[in-house]
N, C-alpha and C positions, 0 to 999 in steps of 0.2 A: 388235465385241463390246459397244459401249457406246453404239451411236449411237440416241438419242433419237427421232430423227426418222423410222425405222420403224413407231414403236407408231402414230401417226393413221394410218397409211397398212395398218396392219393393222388395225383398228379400222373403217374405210371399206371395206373389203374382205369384210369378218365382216357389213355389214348391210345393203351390197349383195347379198350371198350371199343372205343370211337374207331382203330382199325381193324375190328375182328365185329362188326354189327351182326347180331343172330336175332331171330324173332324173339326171342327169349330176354333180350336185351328190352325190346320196345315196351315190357311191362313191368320194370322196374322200378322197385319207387321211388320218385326222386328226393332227395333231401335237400331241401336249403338251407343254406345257414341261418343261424339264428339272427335275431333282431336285436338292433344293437342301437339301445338309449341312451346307457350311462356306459363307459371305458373305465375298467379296471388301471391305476395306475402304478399303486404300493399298497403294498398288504404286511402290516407287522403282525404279527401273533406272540401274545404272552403264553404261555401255556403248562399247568402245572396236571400232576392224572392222581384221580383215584384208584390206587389200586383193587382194592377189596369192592367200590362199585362199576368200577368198570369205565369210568367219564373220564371224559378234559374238562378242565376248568378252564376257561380261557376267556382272556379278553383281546379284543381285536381292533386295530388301527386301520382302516382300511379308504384308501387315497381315490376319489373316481376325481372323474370327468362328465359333462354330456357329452354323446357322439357327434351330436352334430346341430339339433334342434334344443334351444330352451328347456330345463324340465326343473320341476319343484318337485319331483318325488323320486325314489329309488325303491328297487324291486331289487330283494336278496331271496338266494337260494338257503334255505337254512332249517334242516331235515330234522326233525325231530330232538329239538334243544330246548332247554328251558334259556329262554331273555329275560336277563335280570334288567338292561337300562339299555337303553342306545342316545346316543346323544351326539351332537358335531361340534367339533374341536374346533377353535379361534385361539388364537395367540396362547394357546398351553391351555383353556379354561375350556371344560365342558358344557355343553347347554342341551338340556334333555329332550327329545324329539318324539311327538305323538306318534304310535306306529300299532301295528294290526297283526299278529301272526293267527296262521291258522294249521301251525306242524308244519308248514310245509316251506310257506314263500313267507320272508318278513316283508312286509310293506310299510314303507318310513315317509313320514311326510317332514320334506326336508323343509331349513328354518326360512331357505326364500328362494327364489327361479335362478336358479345357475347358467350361466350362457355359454357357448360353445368354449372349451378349450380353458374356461375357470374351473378350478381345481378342490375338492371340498374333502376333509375326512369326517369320518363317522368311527364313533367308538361303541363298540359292542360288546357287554360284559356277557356271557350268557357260559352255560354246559351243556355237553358233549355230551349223548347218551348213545353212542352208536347199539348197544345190546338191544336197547329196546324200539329201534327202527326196523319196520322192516320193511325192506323193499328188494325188487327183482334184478337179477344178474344178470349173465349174457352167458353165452356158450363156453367162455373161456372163464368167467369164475361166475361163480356161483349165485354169490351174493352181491349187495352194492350198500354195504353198510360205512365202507370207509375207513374205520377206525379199528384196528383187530388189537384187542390183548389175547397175548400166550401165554397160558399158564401164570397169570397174575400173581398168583398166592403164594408160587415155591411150594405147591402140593406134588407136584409129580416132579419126583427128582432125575427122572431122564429127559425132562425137558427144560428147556434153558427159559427166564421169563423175558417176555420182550412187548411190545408194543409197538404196530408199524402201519404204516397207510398206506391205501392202493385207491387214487382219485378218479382215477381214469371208470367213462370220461364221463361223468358226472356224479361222482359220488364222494368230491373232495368237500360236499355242504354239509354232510354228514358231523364233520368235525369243523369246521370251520365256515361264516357266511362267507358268502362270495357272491359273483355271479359264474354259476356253475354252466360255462359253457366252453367247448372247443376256442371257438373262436377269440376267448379274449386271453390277453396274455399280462401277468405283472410281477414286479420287479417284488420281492418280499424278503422279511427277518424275521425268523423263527429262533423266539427265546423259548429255551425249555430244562423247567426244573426237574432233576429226576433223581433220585439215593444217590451218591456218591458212586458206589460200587458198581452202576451201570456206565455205557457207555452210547453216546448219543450219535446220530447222522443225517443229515439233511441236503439239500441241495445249497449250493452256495458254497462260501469259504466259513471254516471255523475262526471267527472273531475276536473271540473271547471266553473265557471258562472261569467262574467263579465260586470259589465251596462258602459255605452256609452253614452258620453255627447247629443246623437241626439235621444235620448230615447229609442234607443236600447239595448240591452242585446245579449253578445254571449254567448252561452252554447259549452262547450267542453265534449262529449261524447267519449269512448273510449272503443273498444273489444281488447281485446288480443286470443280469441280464436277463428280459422278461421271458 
């Protein structure tokens, strides 16, 4: 959803096109970008896993914008999660916010019309079920569930347990709301509790690392760059 290193390689693609025109070219389909309401601005993720069900438990800080018009509502990507509460943050206090899912998109009616370039977060408690999603892959993997546990249980001892994401490009709603599109980009910190005995990695710089009287360990990860 964020990754940078796309754009030259679509860019290269666009004037190779453009200087090699085949009739083959003229019926392609074109893609626009997406439509862009609200801007992604910071995305915190708390996030703790089930191992034995397979989920994230996570709560989510997530910072927009409007892009550019007035809006009183916000569209989330958010694939097959139970929401326990969505509410928007003022001076540290939560205030709970009427909203609509239907599996797929959350639909939040926010608490007043936000104007271009005001800044609003929304907090989202909800879980991660990526097993029980199912949706279609592309040529190059399979699935687009998001969220993969390996060997959860320490049942098969030639395999190591792990847990890992693959968002691209649209399947980072799986595990986490967003607006699940190429075009938007944000700056995020991913806390994540996990046994002791594992070892955690994210994008960003490691922050912080704290153990947990129940033999877990949080690692605080942090990007500053969207």
């Amino acid at each position: 959803m964020r990754r940078l290193f796309f754009v030259p390689f679509l860019l290269l693609t666009v004037l190779a096109s453009t200087a090699q025109t085949s009739p083959a070219d003229v019926n392609r389909t074109y893609r626009a970008t997406s439509e862009r309401i609200n801007d992604l601005v910071h995305t915190r993720l708390d996030a703790k896993f089930d191992y034995s069900k397979q989920q994230l438990l996570g709560k989510a800080w997530i910072t927009l914008k409007p892009h550019f018009y007035p809006t009183d509502s916000l569209l989330l990507d958010a694939k097959g999660m139970d929401i326990k509460e969505v509410a928007v943050v003022k001076a540290g206090k939560n205030t709970k916010l009427k909203y609509d899912y239907d599996g797929l998109f959350l639909n939040i009616d926010l608490d007043k019309t936000y104007k271009n370039a005001e800044p609003y977060t929304i907090y989202i408690d909800y879980v991660a079920k990526p097993n029980e999603f199912q949706a279609k892959g592309s040529a190059a993997i399979t699935d687009a569930k998001g969220l993969y546990f390996i060997n959860p249980l320490g049942e098969d001892k030639e395999k190591p347990t792990q847990i890992w994401t693959q968002g691209e490009t649209e399947a980072t709603s799986v595990y986490i709301p967003t607006i699940d599109r190429p075009n938007q980009k944000t700056t995020q910190e991913f806390i994540l509790t996990v046994p002791d005995k594992y070892v955690s990695l994210s994008n960003g710089k490691l922050v912080s690392q704290k153990k947990n009287t129940d033999g877990t360990r949080t690692d605080s990860w942090k990007m500053d760059q969207p």
